[in-house]
Structure formats: structure tokens, C-alpha cells
MIDOMI-566008 format. One record per residue (C-alpha): residue number from 1; residue in three letters; x, y, z. Coordinates in nm, 2 decimals. Layout:
<sites>
SITE    i   aa      xx      yy      zz
SITE  NUM  ALA       X       Y       Z
...
</sites>
This chain:
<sites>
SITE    i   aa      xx      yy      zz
SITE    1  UNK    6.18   -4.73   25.37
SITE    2  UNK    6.42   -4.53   25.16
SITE    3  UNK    6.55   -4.21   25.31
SITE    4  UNK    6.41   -3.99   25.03
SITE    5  UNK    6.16   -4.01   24.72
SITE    6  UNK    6.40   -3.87   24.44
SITE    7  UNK    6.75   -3.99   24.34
SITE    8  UNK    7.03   -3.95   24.09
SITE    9  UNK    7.10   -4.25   24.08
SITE   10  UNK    6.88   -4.57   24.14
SITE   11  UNK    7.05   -4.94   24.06
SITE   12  UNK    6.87   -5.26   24.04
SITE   13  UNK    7.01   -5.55   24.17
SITE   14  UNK    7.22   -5.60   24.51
SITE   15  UNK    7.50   -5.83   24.33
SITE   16  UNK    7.89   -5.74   24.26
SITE   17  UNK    7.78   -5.51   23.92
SITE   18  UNK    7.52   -5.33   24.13
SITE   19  UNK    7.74   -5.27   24.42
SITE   20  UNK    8.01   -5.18   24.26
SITE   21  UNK    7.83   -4.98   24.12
SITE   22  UNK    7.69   -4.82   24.38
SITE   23  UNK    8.01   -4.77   24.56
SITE   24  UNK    8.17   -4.54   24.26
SITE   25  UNK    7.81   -4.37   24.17
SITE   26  UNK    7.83   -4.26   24.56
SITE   27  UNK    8.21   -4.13   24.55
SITE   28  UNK    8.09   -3.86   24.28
SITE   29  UNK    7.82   -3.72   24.52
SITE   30  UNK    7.53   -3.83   24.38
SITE   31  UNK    7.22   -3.92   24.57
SITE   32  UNK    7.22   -4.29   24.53
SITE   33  UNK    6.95   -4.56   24.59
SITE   34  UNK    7.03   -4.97   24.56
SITE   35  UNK    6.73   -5.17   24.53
SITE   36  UNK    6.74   -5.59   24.57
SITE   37  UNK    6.78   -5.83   24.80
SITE   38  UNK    7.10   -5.99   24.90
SITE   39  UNK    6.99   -6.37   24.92
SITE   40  UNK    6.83   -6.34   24.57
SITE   41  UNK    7.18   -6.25   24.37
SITE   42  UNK    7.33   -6.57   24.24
SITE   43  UNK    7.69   -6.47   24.44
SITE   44  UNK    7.49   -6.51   24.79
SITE   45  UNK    7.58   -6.86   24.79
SITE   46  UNK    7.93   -6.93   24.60
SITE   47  UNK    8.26   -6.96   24.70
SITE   48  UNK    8.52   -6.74   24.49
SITE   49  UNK    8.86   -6.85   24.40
SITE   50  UNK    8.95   -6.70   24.10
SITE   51  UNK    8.87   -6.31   24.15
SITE   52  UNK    9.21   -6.20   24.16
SITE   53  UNK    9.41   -6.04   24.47
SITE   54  UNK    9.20   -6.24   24.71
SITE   55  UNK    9.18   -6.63   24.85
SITE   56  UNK    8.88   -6.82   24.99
SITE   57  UNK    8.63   -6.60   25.04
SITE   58  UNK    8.24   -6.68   25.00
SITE   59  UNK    7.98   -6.48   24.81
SITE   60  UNK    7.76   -6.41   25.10
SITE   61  UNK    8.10   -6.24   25.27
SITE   62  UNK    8.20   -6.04   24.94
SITE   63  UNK    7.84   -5.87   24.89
SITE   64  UNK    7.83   -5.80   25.29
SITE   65  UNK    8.16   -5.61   25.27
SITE   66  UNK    8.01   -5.44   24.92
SITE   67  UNK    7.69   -5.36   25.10
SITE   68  UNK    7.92   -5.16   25.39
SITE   69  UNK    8.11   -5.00   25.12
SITE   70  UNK    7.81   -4.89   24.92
SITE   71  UNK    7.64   -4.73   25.23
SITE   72  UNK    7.98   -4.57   25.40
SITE   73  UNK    7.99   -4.34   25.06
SITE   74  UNK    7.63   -4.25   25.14
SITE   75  UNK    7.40   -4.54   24.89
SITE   76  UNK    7.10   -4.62   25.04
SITE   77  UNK    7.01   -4.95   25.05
SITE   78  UNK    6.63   -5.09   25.06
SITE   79  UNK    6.55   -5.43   25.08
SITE   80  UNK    6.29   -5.46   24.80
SITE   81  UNK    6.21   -5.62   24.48
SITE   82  UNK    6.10   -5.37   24.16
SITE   83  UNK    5.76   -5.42   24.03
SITE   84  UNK    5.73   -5.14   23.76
SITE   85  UNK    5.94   -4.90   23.60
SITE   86  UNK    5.76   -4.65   23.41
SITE   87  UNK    5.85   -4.35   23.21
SITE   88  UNK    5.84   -4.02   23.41
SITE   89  UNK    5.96   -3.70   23.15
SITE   90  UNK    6.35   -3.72   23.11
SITE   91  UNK    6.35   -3.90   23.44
SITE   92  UNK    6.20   -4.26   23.55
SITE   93  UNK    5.93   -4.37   23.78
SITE   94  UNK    6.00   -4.69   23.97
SITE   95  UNK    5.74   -4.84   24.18
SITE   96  UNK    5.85   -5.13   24.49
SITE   97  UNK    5.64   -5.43   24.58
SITE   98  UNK    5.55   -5.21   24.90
SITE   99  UNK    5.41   -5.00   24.65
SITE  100  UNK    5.65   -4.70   24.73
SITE  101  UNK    5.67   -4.48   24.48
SITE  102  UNK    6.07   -4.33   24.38
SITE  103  UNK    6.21   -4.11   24.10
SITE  104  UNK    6.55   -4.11   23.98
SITE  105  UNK    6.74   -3.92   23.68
SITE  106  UNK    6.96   -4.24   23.58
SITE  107  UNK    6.92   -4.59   23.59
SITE  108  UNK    7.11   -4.90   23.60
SITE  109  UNK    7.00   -5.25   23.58
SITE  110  UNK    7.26   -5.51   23.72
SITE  111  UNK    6.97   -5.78   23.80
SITE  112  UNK    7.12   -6.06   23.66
SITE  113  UNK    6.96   -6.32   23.41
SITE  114  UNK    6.86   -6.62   23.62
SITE  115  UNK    6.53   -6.78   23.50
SITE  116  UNK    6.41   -6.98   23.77
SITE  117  UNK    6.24   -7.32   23.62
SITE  118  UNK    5.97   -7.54   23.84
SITE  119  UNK    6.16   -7.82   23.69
SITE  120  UNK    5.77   -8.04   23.67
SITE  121  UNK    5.64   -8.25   23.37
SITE  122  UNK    5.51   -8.07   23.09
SITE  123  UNK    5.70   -7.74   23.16
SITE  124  UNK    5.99   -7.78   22.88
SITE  125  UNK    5.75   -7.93   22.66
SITE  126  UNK    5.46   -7.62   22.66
SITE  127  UNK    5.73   -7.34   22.68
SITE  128  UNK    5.54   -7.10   22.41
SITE  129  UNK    5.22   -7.31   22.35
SITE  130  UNK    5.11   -7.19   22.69
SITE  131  UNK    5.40   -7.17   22.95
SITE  132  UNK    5.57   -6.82   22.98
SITE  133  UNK    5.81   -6.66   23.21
SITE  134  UNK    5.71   -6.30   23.10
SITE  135  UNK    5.37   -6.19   23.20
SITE  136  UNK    5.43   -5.81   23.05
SITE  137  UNK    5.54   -6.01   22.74
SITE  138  UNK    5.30   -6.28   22.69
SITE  139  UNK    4.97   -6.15   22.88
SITE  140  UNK    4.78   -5.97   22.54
SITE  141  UNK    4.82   -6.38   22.44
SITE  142  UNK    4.55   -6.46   22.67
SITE  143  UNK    4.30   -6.18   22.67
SITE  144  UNK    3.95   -6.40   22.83
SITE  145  UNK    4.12   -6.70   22.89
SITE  146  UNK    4.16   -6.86   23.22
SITE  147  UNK    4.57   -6.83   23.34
SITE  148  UNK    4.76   -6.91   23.66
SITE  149  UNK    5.09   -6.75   23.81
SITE  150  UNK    5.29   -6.99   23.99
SITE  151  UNK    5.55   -6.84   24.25
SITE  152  UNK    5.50   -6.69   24.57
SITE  153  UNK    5.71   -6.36   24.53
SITE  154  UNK    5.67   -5.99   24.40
SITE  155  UNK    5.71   -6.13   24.00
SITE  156  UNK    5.42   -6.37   24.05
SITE  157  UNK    5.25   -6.12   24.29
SITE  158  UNK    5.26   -5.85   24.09
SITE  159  UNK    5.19   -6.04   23.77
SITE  160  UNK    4.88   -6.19   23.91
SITE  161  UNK    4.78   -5.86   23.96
SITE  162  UNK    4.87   -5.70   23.59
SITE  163  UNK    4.66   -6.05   23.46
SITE  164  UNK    4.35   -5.92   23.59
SITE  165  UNK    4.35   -5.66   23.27
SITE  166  UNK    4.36   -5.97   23.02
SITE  167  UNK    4.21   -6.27   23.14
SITE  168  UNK    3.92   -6.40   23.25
SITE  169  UNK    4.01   -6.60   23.56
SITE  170  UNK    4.38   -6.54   23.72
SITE  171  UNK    4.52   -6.83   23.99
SITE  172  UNK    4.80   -6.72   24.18
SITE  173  UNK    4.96   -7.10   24.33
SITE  174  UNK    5.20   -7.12   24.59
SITE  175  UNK    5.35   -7.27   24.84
SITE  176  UNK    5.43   -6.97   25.04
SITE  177  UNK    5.40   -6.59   25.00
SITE  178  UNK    5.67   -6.39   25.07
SITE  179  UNK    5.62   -6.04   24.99
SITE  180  UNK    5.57   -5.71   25.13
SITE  181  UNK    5.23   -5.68   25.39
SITE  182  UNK    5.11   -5.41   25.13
SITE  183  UNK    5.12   -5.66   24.81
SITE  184  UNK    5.00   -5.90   25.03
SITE  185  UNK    4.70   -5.71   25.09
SITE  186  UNK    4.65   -5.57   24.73
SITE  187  UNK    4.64   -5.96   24.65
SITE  188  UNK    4.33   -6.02   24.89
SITE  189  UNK    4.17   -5.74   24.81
SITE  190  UNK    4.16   -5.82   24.41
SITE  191  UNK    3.98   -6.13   24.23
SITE  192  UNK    4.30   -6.34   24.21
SITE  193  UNK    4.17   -6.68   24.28
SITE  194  UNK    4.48   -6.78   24.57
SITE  195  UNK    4.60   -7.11   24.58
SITE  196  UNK    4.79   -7.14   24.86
SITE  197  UNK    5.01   -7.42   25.06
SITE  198  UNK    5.01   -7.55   24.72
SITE  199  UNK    5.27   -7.74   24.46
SITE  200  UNK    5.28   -7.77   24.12
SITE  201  UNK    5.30   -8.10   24.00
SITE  202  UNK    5.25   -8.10   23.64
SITE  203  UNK    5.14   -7.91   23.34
SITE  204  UNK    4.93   -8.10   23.12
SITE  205  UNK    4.78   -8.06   22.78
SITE  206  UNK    4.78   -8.18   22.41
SITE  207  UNK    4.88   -7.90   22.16
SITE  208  UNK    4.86   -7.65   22.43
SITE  209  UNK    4.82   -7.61   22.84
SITE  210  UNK    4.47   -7.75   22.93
SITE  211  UNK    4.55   -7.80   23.32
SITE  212  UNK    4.76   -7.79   23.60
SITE  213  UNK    4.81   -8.06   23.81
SITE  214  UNK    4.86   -8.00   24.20
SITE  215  UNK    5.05   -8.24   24.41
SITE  216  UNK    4.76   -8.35   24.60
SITE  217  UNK    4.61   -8.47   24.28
SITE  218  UNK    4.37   -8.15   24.24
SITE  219  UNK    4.36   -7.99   23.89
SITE  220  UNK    4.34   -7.65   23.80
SITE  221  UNK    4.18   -7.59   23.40
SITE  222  UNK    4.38   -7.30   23.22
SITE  223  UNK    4.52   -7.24   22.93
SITE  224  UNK    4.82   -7.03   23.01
SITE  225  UNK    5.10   -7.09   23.29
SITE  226  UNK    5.34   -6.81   23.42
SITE  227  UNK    5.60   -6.92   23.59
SITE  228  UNK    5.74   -6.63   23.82
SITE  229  UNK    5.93   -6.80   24.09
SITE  230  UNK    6.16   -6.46   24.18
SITE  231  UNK    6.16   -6.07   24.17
SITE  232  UNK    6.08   -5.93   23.84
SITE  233  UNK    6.27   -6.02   23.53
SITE  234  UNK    6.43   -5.75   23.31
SITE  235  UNK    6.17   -5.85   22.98
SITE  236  UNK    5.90   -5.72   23.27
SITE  237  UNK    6.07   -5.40   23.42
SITE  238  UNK    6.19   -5.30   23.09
SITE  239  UNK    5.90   -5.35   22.88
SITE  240  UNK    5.75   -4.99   22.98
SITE  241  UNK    6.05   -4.77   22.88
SITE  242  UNK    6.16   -4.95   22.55
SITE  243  UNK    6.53   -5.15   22.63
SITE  244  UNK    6.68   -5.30   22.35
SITE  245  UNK    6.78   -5.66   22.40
SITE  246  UNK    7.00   -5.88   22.14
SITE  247  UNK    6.90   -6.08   21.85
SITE  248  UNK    6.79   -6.34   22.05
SITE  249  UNK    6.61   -6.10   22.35
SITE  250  UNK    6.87   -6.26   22.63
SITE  251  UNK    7.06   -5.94   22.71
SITE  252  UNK    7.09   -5.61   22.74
SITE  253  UNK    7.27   -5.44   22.43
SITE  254  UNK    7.52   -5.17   22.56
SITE  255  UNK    7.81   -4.94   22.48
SITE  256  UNK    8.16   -4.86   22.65
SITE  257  UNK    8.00   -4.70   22.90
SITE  258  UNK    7.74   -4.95   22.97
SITE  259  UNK    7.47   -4.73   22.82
SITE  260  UNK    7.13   -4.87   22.68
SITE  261  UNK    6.94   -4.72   22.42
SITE  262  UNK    6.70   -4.51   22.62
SITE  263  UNK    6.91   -4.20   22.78
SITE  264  UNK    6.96   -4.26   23.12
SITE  265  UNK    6.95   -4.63   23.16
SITE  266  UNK    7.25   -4.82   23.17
SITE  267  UNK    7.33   -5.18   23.25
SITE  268  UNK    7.57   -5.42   23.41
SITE  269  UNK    7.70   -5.79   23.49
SITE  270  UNK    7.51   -6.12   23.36
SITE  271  UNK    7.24   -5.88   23.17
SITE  272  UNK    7.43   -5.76   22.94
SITE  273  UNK    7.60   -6.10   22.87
SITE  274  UNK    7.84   -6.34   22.95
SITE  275  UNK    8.10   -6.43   23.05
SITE  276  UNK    7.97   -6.53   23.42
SITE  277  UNK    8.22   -6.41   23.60
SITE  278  UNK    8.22   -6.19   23.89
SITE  279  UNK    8.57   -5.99   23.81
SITE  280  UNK    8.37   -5.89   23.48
SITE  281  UNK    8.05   -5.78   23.68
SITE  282  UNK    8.26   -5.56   23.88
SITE  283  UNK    8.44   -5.37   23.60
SITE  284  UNK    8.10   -5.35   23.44
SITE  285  UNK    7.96   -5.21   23.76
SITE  286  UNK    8.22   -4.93   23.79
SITE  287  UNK    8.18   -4.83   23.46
SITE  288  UNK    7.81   -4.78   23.47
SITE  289  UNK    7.84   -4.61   23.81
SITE  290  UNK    8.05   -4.36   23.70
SITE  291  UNK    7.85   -4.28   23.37
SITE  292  UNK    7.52   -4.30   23.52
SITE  293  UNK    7.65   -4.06   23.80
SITE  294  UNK    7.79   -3.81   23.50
SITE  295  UNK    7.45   -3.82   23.34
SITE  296  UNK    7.27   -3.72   23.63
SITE  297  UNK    7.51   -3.48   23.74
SITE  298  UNK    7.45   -3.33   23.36
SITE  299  UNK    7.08   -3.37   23.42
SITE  300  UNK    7.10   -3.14   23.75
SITE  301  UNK    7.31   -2.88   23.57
SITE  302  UNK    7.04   -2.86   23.29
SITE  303  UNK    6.77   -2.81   23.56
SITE  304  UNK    6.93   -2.56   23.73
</sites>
């Protein structure tokens, strides 16, 4: 559990732009918070030789050392995915799939951009005539229909959940569940139908999603798929507090300071663009770190 309820600071994502993020919002004596786990961010498992002044060093190494860093100037660190982030005044509520509630004056999202794809038959070819990625985007879509959330994390979790407002029958499959004992329980206590131990095989339809197809040759009848597979994506947290993306809704617009259009929030790293490179993540990170930290600092003055 986090040390305390209300921070200056709170960053999203555990990867180079959060961290370093992290590391410089710290060193201006801010109270800061870094939320994500380690394994999820997409440097966990590379091998870097191009980030300049060092040789041969993995990912998983580089984010242990950033982790270290992050905590010696006084971050906290908690090992949990985001599920909401709601307006809260000048300041922002952000709910965890433990269901903790936290405030913070400034934000920064640094969660990357990976969209994780089930990769079956029928997924590529229903994309927008029943297969989403975004439940906060696409659930009003399927108001009294039946649906099904594929994924065993906090996104599908917690999307499953949000469904319950819209359709008329919400499936949650998986193969396993791996989230907080509190979601977990939410989840059993609500009238997700759970589909667990179990693998998507293939969507099926004709001009839209009629069925899923489970590997053991059951079918499932719906007419909308949500494929969740990780934590929740930046369309989901940032639907509630009004983030502008680009033309094309794939990134984060920002400034020179890595400032959004909503006061407070500020991004870093692959959301706001590429290149995909981790050297560009970090400048990014520092950046944001130090503005959000100035904001907040402003914030406290004003309050005072």
C-alpha cells in the first residue's frame, strides 16, 4: 500500500520516461507516487546498445537501478495497475485495481502505447464492426447487447465491470486472473458471467461479431469483443478528464514541457509519440518531472 493518500506528484507507468521522471520530480521535494508494474513496460525484457555512455546492459537491469534511484530521492513506488482517473477540483482522483483510493495535484502519464493483440481468426477482420480495445470508448455502442472482455488483468477486469452499465450480458474469458484479491472479489460478487481456464480461439461473424469460439470448441453468442489483455490503456484512463490525442487518437499532444491540455497532466515516452527509443523517453521523463513538480509546487503556494 502507498505510504500516504495525497501526492504532488503521481506518474503512471514504471518505464524509463516514468522513472526518470520520478527521479527529478523527487529531487525538488515533492511528494511523489509511481504507479505500474515493472514486467509490464516494454524495456523489462530488451537488451540496450545504443543509449549512449553505457555498453551491454538489459532492460530489466536499467529499470531496477531506476527503481532504486526513484525511491532513494523519496518516490514511492506501488506495484499496481490504474483503473480510473477521475476529476477531483483542481486536483485528480486516481483509483487502483485494489480499489485504493489517491489524490494528487499533477499528473504524468508515461504508460506507453503497446496494444496487446490475441493474434486469433477473425480479430483483424471485425476491428470496428464489433472488436474494440477501448471499453470507455466503445461501450455506449452496445447498450442491451450481449459483450465479452477477453484478458485476465485489471483492463479486462475492470472493464467487465464498467460493461455491466451498458449491456445486457457481460463474459469476462480468461485463461488466468491476475489481479488484486479485492478486484478479484468485486468480479464474483457482480453478474459477470466468468469464463475461466479458457482460450480464445476465434471470433466469428458475417457483417459483424456473432460468436466467439473457445478452444475446446464451445461458443460463446455476442456481438461485441473487448480485447484487454494488459493494465488500462491511456483512451480508458484519459477518457474521464478530457486528454487531447492527435489527428489520428494514437498519442498524447504535448508542449515543451510535456504539458497536455488539461492543467496539471503531463505526458511522456511512447504516448506522446515516436521515435521508440529509450534515450528519448528519458529526456521526455525529465522534462515532465520537473514541470509537473513546478506545477504542484505552484498549486501548494496557492493553497496556502
Amino acid at each position: 500500500m502507498p505510504q500516504k493518500k495525497n501526492y504532488d506528484v503521481i506518474i503512471l507507468g514504471t518505464g524509463p520516461a516514468g522513472l526518470q521522471a520520478a527521479i527529478h520530480a523527487a529531487r525538488k521535494k515533492v511528494s511523489v507516487l509511481v504507479m505500474g508494474k515493472e514486467t509490464k513496460s516494454s524495456l523489462f525484457h530488451a537488451h540496450v546498445e545504443n543509449f549512449c555512455c553505457i555498453f551491454n546492459i538489459t532492460g530489466e537491469e536499467i529499470l531496477n537501478v531506476g527503481r532504486q534511484q526513484a525511491a532513494n530521492f523519496g518516490a514511492d513506488l506501488l506495484e499496481e495497475d490504474v483503473l480510473n482517473i477521475l476529476p477531483d477540483g483542481q486536483q485528480f482522483k486516481i483509483i487502483s485495481e485494489s480499489g485504493t483510493e489517491l489524490h494528487t495535484k499533477s499528473l504524468i502519464v508515461a504508460t506507453g502505447t503497446a496494444r496487446n493483440k490475441l493474434g486469433v481468426a477473425g480479430e483483424k477482420d471485425f476491428l470496428g464492426r464489433g472488436v474494440s480495445y477501448c471499453v470507455e470508448c466503445d461501450a455506449n455502442f452496445f447498450k442491451g447487447e450481449d459483450v465479452a472482455v477477453v484478458g485476465g488483468a485489471s483492463a479486462a477486469a475492470g472493464g467487465a465491470l464498467t460493461l455491466l452499465d451498458y449491456a445486457k450480458t457481460v463474459n469476462l474469458i480468461y485463461e488466468q486472473l491476475d489481479v488484486t484479491d479485492a478486484l478479484a472479489t468485486e468480479l464474483k460478487k457482480s453478474n459477470v458471467v466468468i469464463h475461466a481456464d479458457a482460450k480464445v480461439q476465434e471470433i466469428s461473424g458475417d457483417t459483424g461479431v456473432k460468436e466467439i469460439i473457445l478452444a475446446d470448441g464451445s461458443k460463446i453468442a455476442v456481438t461485441g469483443v473487448f480485447i484487454e489483455l494488459g493494465a488500462r490503456g491511456v483512451m480508458e484512463l484519459a477518457a474521464h478528464i478530457g486528454i487531447q490525442f492527435d489527428d489520428e487518437m494514437k498519442y498524447i499532444d504535448t508542449n515543451k514541457k510535456m504539458e497536455t491540455n488539461v492543467p496539471g497532466v503531463f505526458a511522456a515516452g511512447d504516448i506522446c509519440g515516436p521515435p521508440w527509443q529509450m534515450a528519448k523517453a528519458v529526456g521526455e521523463g525529465c522534462v515532465a518531472g520537473i514541470a509537473a513538480a513546478t506545477y504542484a509546487k505552484k498549486m501548494r503556494s496557492s493553497d496556502s
